[in-house]
Structures are given as structure tokens and as C-alpha cells.
C-alpha positions as CSV (number, residue, x, y, z in Angstrom):
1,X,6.9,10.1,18.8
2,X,4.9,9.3,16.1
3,X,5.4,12.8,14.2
4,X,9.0,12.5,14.6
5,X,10.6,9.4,14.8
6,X,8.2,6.7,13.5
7,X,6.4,8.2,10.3
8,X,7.0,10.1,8.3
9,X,10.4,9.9,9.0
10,X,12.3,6.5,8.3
11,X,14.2,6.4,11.8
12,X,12.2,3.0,12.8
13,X,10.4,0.0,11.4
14,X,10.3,-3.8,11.4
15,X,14.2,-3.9,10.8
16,X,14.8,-1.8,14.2
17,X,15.9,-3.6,17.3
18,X,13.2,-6.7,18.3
19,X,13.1,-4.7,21.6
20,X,12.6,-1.3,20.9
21,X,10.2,-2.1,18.3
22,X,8.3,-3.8,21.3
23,X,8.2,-1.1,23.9
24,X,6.7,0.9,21.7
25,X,3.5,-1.5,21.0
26,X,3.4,-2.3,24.4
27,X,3.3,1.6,24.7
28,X,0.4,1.2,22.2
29,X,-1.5,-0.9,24.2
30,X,-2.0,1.6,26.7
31,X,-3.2,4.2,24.4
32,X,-7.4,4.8,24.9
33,X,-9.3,6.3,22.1
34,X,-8.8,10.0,23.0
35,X,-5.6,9.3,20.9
36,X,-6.7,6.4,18.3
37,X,-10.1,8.3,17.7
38,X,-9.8,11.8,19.1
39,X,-6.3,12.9,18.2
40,X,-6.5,16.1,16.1
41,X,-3.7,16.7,13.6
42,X,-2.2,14.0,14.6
43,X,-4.3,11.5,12.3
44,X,-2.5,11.0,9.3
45,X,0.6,9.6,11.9
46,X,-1.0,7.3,14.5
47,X,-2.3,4.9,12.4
48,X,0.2,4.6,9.5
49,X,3.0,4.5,12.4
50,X,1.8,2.0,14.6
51,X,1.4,-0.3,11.0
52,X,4.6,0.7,10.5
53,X,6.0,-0.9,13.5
54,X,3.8,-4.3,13.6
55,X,1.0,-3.3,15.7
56,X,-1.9,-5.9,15.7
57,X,-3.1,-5.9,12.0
58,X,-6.8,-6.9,13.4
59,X,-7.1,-4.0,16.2
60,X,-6.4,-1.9,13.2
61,X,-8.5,-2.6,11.2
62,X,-11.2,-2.7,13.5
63,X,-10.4,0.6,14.7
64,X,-9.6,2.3,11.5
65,X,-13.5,1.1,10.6
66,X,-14.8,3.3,13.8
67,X,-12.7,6.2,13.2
68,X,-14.0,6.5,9.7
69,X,-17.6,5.8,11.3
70,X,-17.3,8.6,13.5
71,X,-15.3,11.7,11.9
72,X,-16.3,11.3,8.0
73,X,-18.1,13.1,5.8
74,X,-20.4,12.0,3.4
75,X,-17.4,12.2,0.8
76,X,-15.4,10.2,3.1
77,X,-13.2,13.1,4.2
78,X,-12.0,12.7,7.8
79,X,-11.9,15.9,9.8
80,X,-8.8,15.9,11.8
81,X,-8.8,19.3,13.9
82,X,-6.4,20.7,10.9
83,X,-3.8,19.9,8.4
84,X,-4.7,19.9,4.7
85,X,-4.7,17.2,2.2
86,X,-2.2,15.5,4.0
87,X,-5.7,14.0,6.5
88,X,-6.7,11.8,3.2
89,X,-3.6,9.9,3.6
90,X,-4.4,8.4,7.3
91,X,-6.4,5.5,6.3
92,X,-4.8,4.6,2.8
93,X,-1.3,5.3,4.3
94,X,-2.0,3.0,6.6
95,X,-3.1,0.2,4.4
96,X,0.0,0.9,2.4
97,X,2.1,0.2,5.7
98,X,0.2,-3.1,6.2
99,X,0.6,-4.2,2.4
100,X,3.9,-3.5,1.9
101,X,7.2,-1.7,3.7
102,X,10.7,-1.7,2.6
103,X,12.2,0.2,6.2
104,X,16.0,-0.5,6.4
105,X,16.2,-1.6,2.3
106,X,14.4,-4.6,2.8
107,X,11.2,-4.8,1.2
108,X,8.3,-7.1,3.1
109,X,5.0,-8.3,1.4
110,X,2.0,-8.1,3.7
111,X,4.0,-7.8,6.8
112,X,1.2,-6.3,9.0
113,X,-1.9,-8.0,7.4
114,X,-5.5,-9.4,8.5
115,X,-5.0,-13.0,8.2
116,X,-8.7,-13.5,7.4
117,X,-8.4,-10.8,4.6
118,X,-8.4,-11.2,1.0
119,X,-6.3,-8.5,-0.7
120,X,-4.2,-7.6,-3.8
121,X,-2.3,-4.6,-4.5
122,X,0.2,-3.9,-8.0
123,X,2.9,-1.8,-8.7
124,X,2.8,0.2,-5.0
125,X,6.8,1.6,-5.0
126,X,9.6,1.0,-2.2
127,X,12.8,2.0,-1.5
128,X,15.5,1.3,-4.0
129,X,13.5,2.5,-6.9
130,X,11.4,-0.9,-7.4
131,X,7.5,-1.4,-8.4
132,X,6.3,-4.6,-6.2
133,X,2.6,-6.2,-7.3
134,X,1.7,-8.9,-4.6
135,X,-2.1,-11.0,-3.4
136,X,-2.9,-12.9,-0.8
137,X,-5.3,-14.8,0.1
138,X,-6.1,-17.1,3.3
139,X,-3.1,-15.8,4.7
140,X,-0.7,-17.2,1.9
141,X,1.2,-15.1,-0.5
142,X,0.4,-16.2,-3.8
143,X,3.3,-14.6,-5.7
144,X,5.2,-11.4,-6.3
145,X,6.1,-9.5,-9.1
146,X,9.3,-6.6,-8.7
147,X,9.6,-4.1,-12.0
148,X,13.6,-2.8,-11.2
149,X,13.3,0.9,-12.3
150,X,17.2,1.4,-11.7
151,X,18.8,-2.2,-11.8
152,X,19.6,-2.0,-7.8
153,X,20.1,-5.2,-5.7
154,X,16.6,-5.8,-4.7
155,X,16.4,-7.7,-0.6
156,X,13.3,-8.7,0.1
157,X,12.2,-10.5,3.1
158,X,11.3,-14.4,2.0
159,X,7.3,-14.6,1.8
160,X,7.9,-18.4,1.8
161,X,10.6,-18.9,4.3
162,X,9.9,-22.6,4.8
163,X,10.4,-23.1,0.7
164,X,12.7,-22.5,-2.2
165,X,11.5,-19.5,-4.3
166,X,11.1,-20.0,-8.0
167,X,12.6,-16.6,-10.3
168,X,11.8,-15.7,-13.2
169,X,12.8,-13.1,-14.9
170,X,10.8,-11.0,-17.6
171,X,8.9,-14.2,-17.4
172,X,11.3,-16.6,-18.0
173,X,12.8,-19.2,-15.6
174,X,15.9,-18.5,-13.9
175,X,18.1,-19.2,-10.9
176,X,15.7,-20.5,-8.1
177,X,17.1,-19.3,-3.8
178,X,16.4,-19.3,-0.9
179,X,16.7,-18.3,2.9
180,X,15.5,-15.7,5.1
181,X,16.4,-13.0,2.7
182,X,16.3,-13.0,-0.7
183,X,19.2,-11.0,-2.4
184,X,18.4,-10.5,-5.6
185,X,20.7,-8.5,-8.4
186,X,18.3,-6.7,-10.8
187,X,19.0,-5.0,-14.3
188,X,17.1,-1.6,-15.3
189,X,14.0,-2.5,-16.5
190,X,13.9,-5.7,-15.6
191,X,11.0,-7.6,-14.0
192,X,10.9,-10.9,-11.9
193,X,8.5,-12.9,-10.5
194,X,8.6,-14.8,-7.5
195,X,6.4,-17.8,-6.7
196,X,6.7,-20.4,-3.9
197,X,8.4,-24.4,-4.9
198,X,5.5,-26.2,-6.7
199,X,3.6,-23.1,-8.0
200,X,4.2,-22.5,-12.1
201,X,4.3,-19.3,-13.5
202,X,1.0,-19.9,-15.6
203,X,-1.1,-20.5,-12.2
204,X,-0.7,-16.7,-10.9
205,X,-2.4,-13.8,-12.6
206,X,0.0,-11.3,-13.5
207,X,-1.0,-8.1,-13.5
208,X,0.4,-6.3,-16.6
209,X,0.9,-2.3,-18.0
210,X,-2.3,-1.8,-19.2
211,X,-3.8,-2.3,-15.7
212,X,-3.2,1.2,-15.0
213,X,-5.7,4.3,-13.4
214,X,-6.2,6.6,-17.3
215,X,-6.5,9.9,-16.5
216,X,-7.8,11.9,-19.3
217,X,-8.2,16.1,-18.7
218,X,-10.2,17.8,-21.5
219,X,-10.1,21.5,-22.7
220,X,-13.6,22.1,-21.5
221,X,-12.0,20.8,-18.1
222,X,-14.2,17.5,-18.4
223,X,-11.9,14.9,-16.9
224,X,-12.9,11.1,-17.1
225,X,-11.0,8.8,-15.0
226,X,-10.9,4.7,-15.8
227,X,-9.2,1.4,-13.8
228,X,-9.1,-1.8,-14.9
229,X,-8.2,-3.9,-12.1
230,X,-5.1,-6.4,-12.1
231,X,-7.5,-9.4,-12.3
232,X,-9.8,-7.6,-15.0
233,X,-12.9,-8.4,-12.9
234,X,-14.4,-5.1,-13.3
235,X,-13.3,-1.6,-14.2
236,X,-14.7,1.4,-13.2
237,X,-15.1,5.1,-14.4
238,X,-15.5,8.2,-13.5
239,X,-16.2,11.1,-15.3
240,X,-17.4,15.0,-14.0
241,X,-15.8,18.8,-14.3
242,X,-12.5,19.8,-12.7
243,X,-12.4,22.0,-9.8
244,X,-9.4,23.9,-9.9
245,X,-6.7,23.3,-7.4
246,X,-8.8,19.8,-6.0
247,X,-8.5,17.4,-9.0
248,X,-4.5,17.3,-9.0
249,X,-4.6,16.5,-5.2
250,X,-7.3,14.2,-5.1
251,X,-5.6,11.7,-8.0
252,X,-2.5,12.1,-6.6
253,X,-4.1,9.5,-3.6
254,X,-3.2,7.2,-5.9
255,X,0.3,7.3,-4.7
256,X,-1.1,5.8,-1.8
257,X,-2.2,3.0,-3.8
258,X,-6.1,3.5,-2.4
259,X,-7.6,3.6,-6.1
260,X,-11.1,2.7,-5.7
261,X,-10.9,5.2,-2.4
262,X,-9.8,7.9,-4.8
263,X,-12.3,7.1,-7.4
264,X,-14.8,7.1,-4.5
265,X,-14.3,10.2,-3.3
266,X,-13.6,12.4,-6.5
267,X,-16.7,10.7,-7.9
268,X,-18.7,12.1,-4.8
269,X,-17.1,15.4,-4.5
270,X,-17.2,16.6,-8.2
271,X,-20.1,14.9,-9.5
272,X,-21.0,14.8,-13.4
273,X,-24.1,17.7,-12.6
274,X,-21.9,20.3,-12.1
């Protein structure tokens, strides 16, 4: 079920029937760990699906920790009885899932999330061509940026649904709304911010364009590799010699949106001695 209908296929998530969506974690429940820890190729699916459909954010997390405690290498790769580069997307896929989802063209901000957990992610892309930046922190959303690549009618699921949303758009105040979802029309290019009723724009920390992973690839196939985090609290770089055919697939985890994991692991794999 998983390979087929959950992920990576689109067929179901959080805006499938209330019902179906619970037979299948009570399903879950009933699942030991010759198929959370022990199940071959099937890796990269189990734990981004059952994020994908609301499973219990805690068990998770818990149980993501003691599969990468028992199948990883020292570079953090995760055998999985098969499959390719496709296995380094299991755990970061599934953080993605928990971070941010936009099944059924409505996009939802932490909808599968530790509520004990600290967390920030920026510019991680959903349906309908939009780049979403969001935090939170003691289980409150503390804001949410949306860049509109293609001017579409951006839906988003309210993070505050007890509270009128403030708007602003390409930082200045506009229209405020409300209700369970937010409707919101969009022009190319545009960016908005959304913050809860008695939260000003100045209080959040936006994250901005130059808080971007650099990539730089030299002739004498030296790469260096720098990000600056959205807060600015540290930035880190890595720098060593490109192996051909790795480097390309390894940076591209950043679609993921795991960029210290990627960092991590290149800076492991291809160390600067080589």
C-alpha cells in the first residue's frame, strides 16, 4: 500500500476521507518492527507515508532515531536491502512530510509535528508552484512566509484557526482573513506573510534570498559548499574534491530540504584529503 497508493503517489493524505485516513493508522498500529525497522526496499516509503497520513509524530520520531541507530553507516547511509539513491530520502522525506504537505491543493504548516520540538524550515516547495518558509516553537506557529512562483490561488490550512490572520504582502500590510481555510489570490512573484492577530511584522525573523545553500564547482573539480541559516546563527562550509557521478546526487538532498544532513554526509563521504 505504501509503494502504491500512499507515497510516492498523491492518491491519499490528510485531505482523504476522516475514515479511511483512520483505518490505515490503526493498520499501523499493528505493524511490529520487521516492517518499521527490517523492511528492505521498502524504506524510503514506510516512514514518509505513514507521515503523510498523520501517524503519531512522537512514535516517529522515536522510531526513525532507532532505525538510523541500527542500519547506518558511518556516513549516515542507511542500507535498505536495495534501491539506489532513492534510500537517502527515507528519513529527510519523512521530515519533509511532518514539516509541511500540500495533498489535495491545500498546503498545511507542521501538520504532523513533535509538539515538544523546536524546528524551522524556508522555502521547502508544494503544490501550486509556491515556496513556504515557516518555525515553530512550543507547539505554536510563529509565522509563515509563501513566495507565489506562478501567481496561483494559494489555500492553506489556517495555522491559527482560533484568530484572524494578519497579510502582508511583499511586506506590506494588506487585507487581514480568516476561517478554517485561507484562500488567498497570489500574483507571480509575489510574497506574503502571514502572522497570527497581535503579532507585527517586525517581531518574526524573515528569512530572506541570500539565505540560500552556495554551491560553487571548480575546474580542478574542488567544490566548496556554504549555508547560512534563515536566523544567521551560524553558517557552515564544506569544501573537498568531486567524485564523479556522487556530488550531483548527494546536493540534490537538498530538495528534501535536509541541508545540514546533506552537508553531513558529503562532508564525510568526500573529505578534503582526497
Amino acid at each position: 500500500m505504501m509503494h502504491g497508493l500512499i507515497y510516492p503517489a498523491p492518491n491519499i493524505g490528510l485531505s482523504s476521507d476522516p475514515e479511511y485516513l483512520k483505518m490505515i493508522r490503526d493498520d499501523m498500529k499493528k505493524w511490529d518492527d520487521k516492517i518499521w525497522l527490517d523492511h528492505g526496499n521498502a524504506f524510503q516509503t514506510v516512514f514518509i507515508g505513514a507521515a503523510r497520513v498523520g501517524y503519531d509524530p512522537d512514535f516517529l520520531w522515536a522510531k526513525a532515531r532507532e532505525k538510523i541507530a541500527k542500519s547506518s553507516y558511518p556516513n549516515l547511509w542507511i542500507t535498505a536491502m536495495g534501491g539506489g539513491i532513492e534510500t537517502c530520502s527515507g528519513i529527510p522525506g519523512m521530515i519533509n512530510e511532518m514539516m509541511l504537505q500540500s495533498h489535495g491543493d491545500v498546503i498545511r504548516i507542521f501538520p504532523v509535528f513533535p509538539a515538544n520540538q523546536k524546528a524551522s524550515f524556508y522555502r521547502l516547495r508544494t503544490f501550486g508552484a509556491f515556496l513556504v518558509s515557516s518555525a515553530i516553537e512550543n507547539g505554536k506557529i510563529q509565522y509563515v512566509i509563501i513566495e507565489s512562483e506562478k501567481g496561483r490561488e494559494c489555500n492553506i490550512l489556517n495555522p491559527w484557526p482560533d484568530k484572524t490572520v494578519r497579510v502582508f504582502r511583499n511586506r506590506k500590510e494588506s487585507k487581514a482573513t480568516s476561517g478554517t481555510i485561507l484562500r488567498l489570490l497570489t500574483e507571480p512573484g509575489e510574497e506574503l506573510t502571514l502572522v497570527p492577530e497581535g503579532k507585527n511584522f517586525e517581531e518574526i525573523s524573515c528569512p530572506t534570498q541570500k539565505n540560500r545553500m552556495k554551491v560553487k564547482t571548480f575546474e580542478s573539480r574542488v567544490f566548496e559548499m556554504e549555508y547560512s541559516s534563515p536566523m544567521k546563527r551560524r553558517i557552515l562550509t564544506v569544501s573537498g574534491r568531486v567524485i564523479p557521478g556522487k556530488v550531483r546526487a548527494l546536493t540534490d538532498m537538498s530538495l528534501f530540504g535536509a541541508y545540514h544532513l546533506s552537508l553531513a554526509i558529503i562532508s564525510r563521504i568526500i573529505p578534503t584529503n582526497l
